[in-house]
C-alpha positions as CSV (number, residue, x, y, z in Angstrom):
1,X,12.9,-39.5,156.6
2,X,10.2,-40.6,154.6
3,X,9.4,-37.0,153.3
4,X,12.6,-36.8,152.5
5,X,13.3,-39.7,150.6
6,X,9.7,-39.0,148.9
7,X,11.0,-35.7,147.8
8,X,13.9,-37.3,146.4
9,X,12.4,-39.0,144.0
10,X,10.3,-36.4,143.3
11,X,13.2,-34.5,142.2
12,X,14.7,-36.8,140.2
13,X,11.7,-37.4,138.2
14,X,11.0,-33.9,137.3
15,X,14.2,-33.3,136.7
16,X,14.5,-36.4,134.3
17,X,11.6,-35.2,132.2
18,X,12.9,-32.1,132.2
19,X,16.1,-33.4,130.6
20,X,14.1,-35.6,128.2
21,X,12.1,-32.3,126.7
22,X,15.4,-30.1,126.3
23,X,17.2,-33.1,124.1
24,X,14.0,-33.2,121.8
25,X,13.8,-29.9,122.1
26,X,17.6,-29.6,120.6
27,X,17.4,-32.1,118.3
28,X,14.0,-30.7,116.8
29,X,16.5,-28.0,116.3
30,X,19.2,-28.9,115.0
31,X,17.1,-31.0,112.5
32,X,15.2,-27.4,111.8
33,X,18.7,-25.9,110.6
34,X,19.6,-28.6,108.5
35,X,16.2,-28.5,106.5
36,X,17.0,-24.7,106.7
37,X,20.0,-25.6,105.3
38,X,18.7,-26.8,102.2
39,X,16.4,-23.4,101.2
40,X,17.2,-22.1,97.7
41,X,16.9,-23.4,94.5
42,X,18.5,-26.7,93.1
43,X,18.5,-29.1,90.0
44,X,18.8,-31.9,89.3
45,X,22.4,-32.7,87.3
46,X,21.8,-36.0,86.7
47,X,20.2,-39.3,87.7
48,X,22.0,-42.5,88.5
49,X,20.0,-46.3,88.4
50,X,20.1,-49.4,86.5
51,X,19.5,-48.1,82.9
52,X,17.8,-51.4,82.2
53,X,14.9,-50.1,83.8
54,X,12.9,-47.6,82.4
55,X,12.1,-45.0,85.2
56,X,9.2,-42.4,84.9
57,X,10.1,-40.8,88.3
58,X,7.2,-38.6,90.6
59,X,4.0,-40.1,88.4
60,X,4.2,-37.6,85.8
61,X,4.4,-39.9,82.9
62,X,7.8,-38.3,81.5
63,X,11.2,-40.5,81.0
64,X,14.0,-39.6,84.1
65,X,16.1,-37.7,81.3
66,X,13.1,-35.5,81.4
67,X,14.4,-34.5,85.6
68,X,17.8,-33.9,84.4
69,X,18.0,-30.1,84.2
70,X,14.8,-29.9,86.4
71,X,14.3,-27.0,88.6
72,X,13.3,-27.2,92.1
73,X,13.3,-24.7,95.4
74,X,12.9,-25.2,98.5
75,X,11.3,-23.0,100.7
76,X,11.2,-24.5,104.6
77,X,9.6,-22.0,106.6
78,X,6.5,-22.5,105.1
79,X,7.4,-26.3,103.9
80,X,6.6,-25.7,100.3
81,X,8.2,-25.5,97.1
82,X,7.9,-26.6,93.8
83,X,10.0,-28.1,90.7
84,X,9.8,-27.3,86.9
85,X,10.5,-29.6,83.6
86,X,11.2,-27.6,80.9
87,X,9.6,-29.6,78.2
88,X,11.3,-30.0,75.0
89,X,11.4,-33.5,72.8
90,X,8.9,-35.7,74.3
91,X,9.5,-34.3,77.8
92,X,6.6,-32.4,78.9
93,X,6.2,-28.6,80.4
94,X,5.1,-28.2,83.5
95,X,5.4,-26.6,87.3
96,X,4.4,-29.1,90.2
97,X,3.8,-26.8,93.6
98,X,5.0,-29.1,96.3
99,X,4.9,-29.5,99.9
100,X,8.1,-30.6,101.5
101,X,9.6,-32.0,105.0
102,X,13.0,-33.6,106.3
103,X,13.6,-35.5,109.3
104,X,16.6,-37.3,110.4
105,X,18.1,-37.7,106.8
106,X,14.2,-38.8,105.0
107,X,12.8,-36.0,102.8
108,X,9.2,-36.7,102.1
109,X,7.4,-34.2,99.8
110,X,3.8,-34.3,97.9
111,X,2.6,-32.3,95.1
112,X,-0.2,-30.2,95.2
113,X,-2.7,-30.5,92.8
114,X,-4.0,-27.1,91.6
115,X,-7.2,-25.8,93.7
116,X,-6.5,-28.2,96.7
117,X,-4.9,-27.9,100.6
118,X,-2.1,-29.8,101.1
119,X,-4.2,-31.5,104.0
120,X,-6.3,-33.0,101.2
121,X,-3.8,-34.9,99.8
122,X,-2.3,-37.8,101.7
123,X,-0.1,-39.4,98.9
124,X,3.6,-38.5,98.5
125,X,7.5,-39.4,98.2
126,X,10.1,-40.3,100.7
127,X,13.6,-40.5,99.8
128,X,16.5,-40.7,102.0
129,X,19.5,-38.6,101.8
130,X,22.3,-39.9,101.0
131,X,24.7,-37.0,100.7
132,X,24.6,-33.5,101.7
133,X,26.7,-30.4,100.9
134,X,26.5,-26.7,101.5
135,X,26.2,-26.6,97.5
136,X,24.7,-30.2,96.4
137,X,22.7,-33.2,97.8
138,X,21.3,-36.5,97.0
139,X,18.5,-38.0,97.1
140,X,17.8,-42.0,97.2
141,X,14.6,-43.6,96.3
142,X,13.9,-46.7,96.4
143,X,11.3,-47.9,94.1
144,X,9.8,-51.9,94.8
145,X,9.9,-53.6,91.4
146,X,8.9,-57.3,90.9
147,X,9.6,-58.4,94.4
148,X,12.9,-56.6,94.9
149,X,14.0,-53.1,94.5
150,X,15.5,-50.5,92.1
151,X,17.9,-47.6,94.0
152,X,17.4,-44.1,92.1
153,X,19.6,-41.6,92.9
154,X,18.9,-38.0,92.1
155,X,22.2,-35.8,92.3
156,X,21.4,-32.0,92.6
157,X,23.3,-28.8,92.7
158,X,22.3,-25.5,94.0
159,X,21.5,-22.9,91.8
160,X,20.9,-20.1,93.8
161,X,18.9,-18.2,96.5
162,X,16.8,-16.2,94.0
163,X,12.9,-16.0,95.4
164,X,11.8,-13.1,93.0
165,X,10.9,-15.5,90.5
């Protein structure tokens, strides 16, 4: 009776870890397809704060009018990707390679400074989604600004799935 009671609960324990590894297992998936979801290339069509503020988004120095128009892609099965400014006024030229993640609904991504492993640097940018299409997203950051905090939303649109570029 013992033995059987033992192998009971033997039972039920494997089969409870067992259970445990197939749900992560499936929602490590289904996370997967929706940052699969998101491959392709996008810009940004316009940026939504409180215009009080001046906002120099991502550390490169350039006014948020500067992101409207940006280019970016997405590339998730090798987590990189990169966005472009165009220049143009007092907005500066330039394309930042990035490296880019997405789990439950935070998109994280750093750049990648030219002649270094994405390993080396340990800085980046999480933003939460806020709204997601099949054609367009949003992205919210939330920046901490004299004890409280400014909401930036970045609003993109896809542009295509053109890699030849």
């Amino acid at each position: 009776m013992k033995k059987l009671l033992l192998a009971c609960i033997v039972g039920t324990s494997l089969f409870t870890v067992s259970c445990s590894g197939v749900k992560k297992a499936g929602e490590a998936q289904s996370q997967r397809s929706e940052f699969l979801k998101m491959k392709g290339d996008w810009q940004i069509v316009s940026i939504d704060y409180d215009k009080a503020y001046k906002i120099k988004p991502f550390d490169e120095g350039a006014d948020a009018k500067c992101f409207i128009g940006s280019h970016w892609r997405f590339i998730p099965n090798n987590y990189s990707g990169s966005y472009t400014l165009d220049g143009g006024g007092s907005c500066p030229k330039l394309i930042q390679p990035i490296k880019i993640d997405i789990k439950s609904n935070v998109f994280t991504f750093k750049k990648i400074a030219e002649g270094t492993k994405a390993k080396q640097n340990t800085a980046g940018y999480t933003l939460n989604v806020i709204e997601k299409g099949t054609d367009e997203f949003s992205l919210e950051q939330n920046v901490p600004f004299e004890g409280s905090t400014i909401k930036v939303v970045y609003n993109f649109q896809r542009t295509g799935m053109d890699f030849t570029r």
